[in-house]
C-alpha positions in Angstrom: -19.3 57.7 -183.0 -21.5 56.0 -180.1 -22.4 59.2 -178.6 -23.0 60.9 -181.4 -25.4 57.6 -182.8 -27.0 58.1 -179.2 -27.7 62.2 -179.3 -29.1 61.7 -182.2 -31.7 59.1 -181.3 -31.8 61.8 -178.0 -33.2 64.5 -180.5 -35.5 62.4 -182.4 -37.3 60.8 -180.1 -40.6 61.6 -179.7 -42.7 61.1 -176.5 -46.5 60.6 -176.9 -49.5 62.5 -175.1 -49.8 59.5 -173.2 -46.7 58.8 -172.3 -46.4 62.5 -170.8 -49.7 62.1 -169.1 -48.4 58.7 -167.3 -44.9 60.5 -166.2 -47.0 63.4 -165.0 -49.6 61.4 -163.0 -46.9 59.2 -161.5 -44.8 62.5 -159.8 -48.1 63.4 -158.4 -48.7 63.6 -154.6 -51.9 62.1 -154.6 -55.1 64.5 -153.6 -55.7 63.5 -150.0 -52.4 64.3 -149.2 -51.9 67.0 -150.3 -55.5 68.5 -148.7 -54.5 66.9 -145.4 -50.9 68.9 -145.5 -52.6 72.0 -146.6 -54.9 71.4 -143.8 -52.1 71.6 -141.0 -50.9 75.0 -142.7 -54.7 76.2 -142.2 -55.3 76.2 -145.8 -58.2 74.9 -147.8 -58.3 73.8 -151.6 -60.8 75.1 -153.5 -61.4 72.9 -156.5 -60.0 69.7 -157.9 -56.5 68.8 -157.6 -54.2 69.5 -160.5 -50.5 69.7 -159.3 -48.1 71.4 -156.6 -46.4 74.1 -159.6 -49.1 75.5 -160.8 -51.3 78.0 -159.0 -54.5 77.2 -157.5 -57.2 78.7 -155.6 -57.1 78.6 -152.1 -58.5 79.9 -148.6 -57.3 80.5 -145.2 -59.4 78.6 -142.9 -58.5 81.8 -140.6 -59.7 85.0 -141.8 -61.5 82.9 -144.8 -59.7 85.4 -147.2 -59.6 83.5 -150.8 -56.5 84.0 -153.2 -54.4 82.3 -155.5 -51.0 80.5 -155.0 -48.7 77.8 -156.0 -48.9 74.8 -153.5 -45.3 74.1 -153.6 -44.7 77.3 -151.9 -46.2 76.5 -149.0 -44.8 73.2 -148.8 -41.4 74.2 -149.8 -41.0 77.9 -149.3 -43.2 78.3 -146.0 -45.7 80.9 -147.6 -48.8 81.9 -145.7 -52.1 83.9 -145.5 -51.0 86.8 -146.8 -53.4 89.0 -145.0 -53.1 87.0 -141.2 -49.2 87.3 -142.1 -48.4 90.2 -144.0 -45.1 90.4 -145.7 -44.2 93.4 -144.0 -45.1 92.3 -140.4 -41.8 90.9 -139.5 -39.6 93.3 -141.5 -39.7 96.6 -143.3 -39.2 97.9 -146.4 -35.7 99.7 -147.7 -37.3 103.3 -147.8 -39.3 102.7 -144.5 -36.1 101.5 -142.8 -34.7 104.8 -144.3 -36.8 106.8 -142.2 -36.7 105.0 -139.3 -32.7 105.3 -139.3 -33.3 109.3 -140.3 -35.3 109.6 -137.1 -32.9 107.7 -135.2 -29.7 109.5 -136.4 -31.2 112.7 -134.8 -30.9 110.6 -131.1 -34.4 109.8 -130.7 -35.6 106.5 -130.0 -38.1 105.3 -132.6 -40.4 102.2 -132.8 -41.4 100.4 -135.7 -44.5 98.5 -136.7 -46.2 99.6 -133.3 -49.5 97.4 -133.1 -50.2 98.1 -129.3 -51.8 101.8 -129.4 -54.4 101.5 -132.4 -54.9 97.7 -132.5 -55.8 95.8 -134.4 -53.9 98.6 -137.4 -50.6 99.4 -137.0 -48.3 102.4 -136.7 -45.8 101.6 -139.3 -43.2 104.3 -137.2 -43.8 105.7 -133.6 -42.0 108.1 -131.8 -43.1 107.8 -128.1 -41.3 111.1 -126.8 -43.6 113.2 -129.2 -46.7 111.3 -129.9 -45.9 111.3 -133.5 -46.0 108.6 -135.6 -46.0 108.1 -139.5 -47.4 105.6 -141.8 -45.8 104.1 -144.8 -47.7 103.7 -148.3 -45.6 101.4 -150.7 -47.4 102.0 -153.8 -48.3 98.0 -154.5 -49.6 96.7 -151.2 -51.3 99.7 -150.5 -53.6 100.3 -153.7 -56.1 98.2 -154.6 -54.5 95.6 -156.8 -53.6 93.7 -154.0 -56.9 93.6 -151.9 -55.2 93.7 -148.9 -56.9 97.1 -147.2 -60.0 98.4 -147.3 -60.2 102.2 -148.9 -61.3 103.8 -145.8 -57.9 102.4 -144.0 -56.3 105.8 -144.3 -58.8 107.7 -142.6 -59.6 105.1 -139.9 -56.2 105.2 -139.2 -56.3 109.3 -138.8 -59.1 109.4 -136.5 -58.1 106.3 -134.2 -54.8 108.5 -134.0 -56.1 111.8 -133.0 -58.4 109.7 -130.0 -55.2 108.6 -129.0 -53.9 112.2 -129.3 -51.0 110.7 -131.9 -50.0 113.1 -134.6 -49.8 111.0 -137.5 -48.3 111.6 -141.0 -48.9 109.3 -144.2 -46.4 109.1 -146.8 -45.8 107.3 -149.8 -43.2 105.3 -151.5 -43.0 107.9 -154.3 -42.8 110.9 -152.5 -40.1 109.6 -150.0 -37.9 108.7 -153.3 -38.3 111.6 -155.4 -38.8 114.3 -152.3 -37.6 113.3 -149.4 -36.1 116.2 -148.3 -39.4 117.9 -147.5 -40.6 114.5 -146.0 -37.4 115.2 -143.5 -38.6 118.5 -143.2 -41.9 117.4 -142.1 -40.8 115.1 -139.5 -37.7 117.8 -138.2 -40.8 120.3 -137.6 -42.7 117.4 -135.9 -39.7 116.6 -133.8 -39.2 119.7 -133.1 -35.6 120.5 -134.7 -36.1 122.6 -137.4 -34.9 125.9 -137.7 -37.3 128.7 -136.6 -38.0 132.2 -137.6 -40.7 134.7 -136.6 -43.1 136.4 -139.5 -42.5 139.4 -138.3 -38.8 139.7 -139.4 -39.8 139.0 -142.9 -41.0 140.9 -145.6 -44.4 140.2 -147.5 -44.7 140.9 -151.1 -46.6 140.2 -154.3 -45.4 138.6 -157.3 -45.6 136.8 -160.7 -46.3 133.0 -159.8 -44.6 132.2 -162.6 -41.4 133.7 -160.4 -41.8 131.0 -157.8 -42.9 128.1 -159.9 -39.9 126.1 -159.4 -39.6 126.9 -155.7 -43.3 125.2 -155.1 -41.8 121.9 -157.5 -39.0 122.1 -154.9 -41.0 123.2 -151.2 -44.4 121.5 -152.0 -45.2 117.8 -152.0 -47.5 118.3 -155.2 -45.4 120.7 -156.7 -47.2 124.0 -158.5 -50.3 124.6 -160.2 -51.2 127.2 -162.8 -52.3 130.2 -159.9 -53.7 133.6 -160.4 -51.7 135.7 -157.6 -48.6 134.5 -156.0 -47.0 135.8 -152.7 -43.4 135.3 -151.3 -42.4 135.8 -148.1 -38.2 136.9 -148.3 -35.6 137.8 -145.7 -33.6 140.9 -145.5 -31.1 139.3 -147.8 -34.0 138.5 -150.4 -33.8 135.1 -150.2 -37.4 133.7 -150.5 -38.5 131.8 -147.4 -42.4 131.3 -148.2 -44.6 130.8 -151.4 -48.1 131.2 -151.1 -50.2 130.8 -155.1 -54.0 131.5 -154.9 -56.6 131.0 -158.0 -59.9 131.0 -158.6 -62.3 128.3 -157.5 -63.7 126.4 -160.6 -67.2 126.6 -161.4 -67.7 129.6 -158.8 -68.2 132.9 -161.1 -65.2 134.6 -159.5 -66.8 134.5 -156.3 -64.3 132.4 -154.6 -60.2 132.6 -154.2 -58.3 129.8 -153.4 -55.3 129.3 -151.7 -53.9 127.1 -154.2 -50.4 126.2 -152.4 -48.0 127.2 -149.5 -45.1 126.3 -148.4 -41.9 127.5 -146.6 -38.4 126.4 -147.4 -37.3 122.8 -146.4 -35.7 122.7 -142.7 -37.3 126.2 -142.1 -40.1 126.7 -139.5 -41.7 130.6 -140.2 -43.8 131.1 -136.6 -46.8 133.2 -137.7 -46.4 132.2 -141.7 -49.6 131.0 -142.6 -51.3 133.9 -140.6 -49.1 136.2 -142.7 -50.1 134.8 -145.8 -53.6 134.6 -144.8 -54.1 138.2 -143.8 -52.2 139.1 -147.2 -54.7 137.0 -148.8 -57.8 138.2 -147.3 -56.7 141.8 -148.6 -55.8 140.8 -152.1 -59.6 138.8 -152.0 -61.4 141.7 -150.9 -59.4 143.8 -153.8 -60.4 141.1 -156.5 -63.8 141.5 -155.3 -64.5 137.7 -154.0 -66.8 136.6 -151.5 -64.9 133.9 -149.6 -61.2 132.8 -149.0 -60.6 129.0 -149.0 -58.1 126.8 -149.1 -57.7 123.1 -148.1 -55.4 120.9 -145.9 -54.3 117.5 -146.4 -55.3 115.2 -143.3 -52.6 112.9 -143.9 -49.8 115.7 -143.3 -51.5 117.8 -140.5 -54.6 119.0 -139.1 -54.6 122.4 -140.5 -54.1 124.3 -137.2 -52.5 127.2 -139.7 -55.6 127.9 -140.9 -57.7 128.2 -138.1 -55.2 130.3 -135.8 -55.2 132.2 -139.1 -59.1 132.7 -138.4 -60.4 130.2 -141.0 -63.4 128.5 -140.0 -63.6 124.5 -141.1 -66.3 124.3 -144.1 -66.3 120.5 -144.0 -64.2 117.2 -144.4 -64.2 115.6 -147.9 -64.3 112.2 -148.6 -61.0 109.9 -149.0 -58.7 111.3 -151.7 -57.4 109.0 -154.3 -54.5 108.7 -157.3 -54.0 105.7 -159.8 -51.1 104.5 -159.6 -49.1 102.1 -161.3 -46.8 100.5 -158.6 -44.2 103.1 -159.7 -45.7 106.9 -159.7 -49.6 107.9 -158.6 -51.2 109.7 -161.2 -54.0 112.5 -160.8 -57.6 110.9 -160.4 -58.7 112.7 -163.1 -55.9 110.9 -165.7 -58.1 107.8 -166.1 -62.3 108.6 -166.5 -64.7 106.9 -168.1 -64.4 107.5 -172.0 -68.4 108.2 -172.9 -67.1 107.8 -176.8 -66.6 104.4 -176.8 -69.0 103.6 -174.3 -65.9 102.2 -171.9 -66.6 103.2 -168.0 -63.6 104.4 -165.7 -62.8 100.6 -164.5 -62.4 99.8 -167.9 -60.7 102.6 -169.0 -58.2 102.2 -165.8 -57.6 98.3 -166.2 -56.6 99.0 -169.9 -53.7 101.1 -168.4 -52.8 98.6 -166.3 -53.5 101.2 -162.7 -55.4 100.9 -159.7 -56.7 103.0 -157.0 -54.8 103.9 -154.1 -56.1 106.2 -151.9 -55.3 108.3 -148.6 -57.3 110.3 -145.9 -59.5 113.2 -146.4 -58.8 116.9 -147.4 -60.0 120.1 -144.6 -61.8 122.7 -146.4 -61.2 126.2 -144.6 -63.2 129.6 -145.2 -63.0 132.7 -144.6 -66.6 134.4 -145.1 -65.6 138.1 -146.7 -69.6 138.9 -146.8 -69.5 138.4 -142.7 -66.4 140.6 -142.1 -67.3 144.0 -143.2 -64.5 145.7 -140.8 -61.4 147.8 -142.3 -57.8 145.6 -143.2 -56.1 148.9 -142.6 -54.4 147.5 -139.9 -53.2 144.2 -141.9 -50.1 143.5 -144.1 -50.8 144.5 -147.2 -49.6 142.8 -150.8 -47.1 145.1 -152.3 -47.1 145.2 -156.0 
């Protein structure tokens, strides 16, 4: 009978405004100590103090980069500047340790987070034995939600690589969880241990794209897109090694054919493939009656060597390419634009989906000038019907 007399003058009791405001102020750490603490961890408040729990706006008296945090983290939990301490610089993520033990199960000794050959950036994975290295995209810290990098980091990172004669590859989280097996292929090809087999013992022939859809959602990073023409490359078994869709270039009057995708099977090297499919191509573009061949290579997988042993002359560099994402797929760049009907521009449009920009290097555009090469493709493979 006490306790229950006691709970329920517990549950009626009611504690004034005032009261809370006095029980608050009292648990306070009063403002000067708390700005001399935050002081000795480099750390400068930005406006009035309020409490430890809540967040507040602060700067590193380092890099001056201004954020928001919770005080009590970096008295309780140790919490820094997240750009002069990044939370990946002393460990790595669960997919990027993946790769790192995928590379090192082949017996090849690997590096991780290399900041030595490109400082001040980074080379997330370096493999010293074949000046190959790859860098890491987690879909939050790299976009822009985060305002950690720059949008030009990508590409900075490509070029300071190829002065140091690195042959770097940028990957993100997405494509390493839902296609890693052509990531592995990548790097097997880079590391020299994929299988190889010459062009010249396989047969080129024309068919319906529609034929080889599923092998392009299977071979090709960015799976298929609706094509015009499709070419396969097959054994002597028939067993399709190589895909290779063209299409017409938008906006060009049918002047221009594009080599929409190729790719070869997973684990497969084909010596001579692209040139192949090139040569096939130039024949079926002269056919159709176009003007140029083109086709473009992504920078962060390669440098588009193919292409120009294949006799393609590089057109130009693009600017940075870039998806949306939403910390869990990347969408096209074209998903979210600005909606001219009710007057709401692309930022607007995108923060109402809740995605952000994430963006990668640039793209190689490589043409082949039909008008310029008048001479006979007797000679050449031709597409067989």
């Amino acid at each position: 009978k006490i306790k229950e007399t006691w709970d329920q003058k517990k549950a009626t009791h009611v504690i004034s405004d005032a009261t809370r405001k006095k029980l608050r102020n009292s648990r306070l750490l009063k403002p000067e100590i708390v700005i001399d603490r935050l002081a000795k961890l480099n750390v400068k408040l930005l406006h009035d103090y309020k409490d430890t729990v809540s967040k507040s706006t602060l700067q590193c008296l380092t890099c001056k980069t201004i954020f928001e945090r919770v005080i009590a983290h970096f008295f309780n939990n140790d919490a820094k500047c997240h750009i002069c301490f990044p939370p990946w610089g002393n460990k790595v993520s669960k997919w990027h340790q993946e790769i790192v033990d995928f590379i090192a199960s082949l017996g090849i000794y690997v590096e991780v987070n290399n900041r030595s050959i490109i400082n001040p950036l980074e080379l997330d994975i370096y493999v010293p034995s074949h000046n190959f290295a790859i860098e890491c995209n987690g879909l939050y810290w790299h976009s822009e939600s985060p305002n950690i990098f720059s949008s030009n980091t990508p590409e900075t990172k490509r070029i300071q690589a190829i002065q140091k004669n690195i042959d770097l590859m940028t990957i993100f989280e997405d494509e390493w969880r839902n296609k890693s097996d052509i990531i592995k292929s990548m790097i097997l090809h880079r590391l020299k241990q994929s299988t190889k087999i010459g062009a010249r013992k396989l047969t080129l022939t024309q068919c319906n794209q529609k034929d080889v859809r599923h092998l392009l959602d299977e071979w090709h990073l960015e799976g298929h897109v609706n094509s015009s023409f499709a070419l396969k490359l097959s054994d002597n078994f028939g067993n399709i090694i190589g895909v290779c869709t063209l299409r017409w270039a938008r906006g060009k009057q049918r002047k221009i054919l594009e080599i929409a995708r190729l790719a070869f099977k997973p684990t497969i090297h084909v010596t001579g493939g692209i040139s192949k499919f090139v040569t096939a191509a130039l024949k079926l573009a002269r056919v159709e009656g176009a003007h140029y061949l083109m086709s473009y290579s992504d920078n962060r997988l390669g440098r588009g060597t193919g292409y120009a042993f294949a006799g393609m002359k590089l057109e130009k560099i693009t600017t940075q390419r870039f998806w949306w994402t939403d910390f869990k797929k990347r969408y096209n760049r074209l998903k979210y634009r600005a909606d001219k009907t009710n007057h709401k521009s692309e930022k607007q449009v995108a923060n109402e989906a809740g995605v952000f920009r994430i963006y990668a290097c640039s793209n190689s555009c490589w043409i082949y000038d039909l008008t310029q090469h008048k001479h006979s493709l007797e000679n050449h493979i031709f597409c067989q019907k």
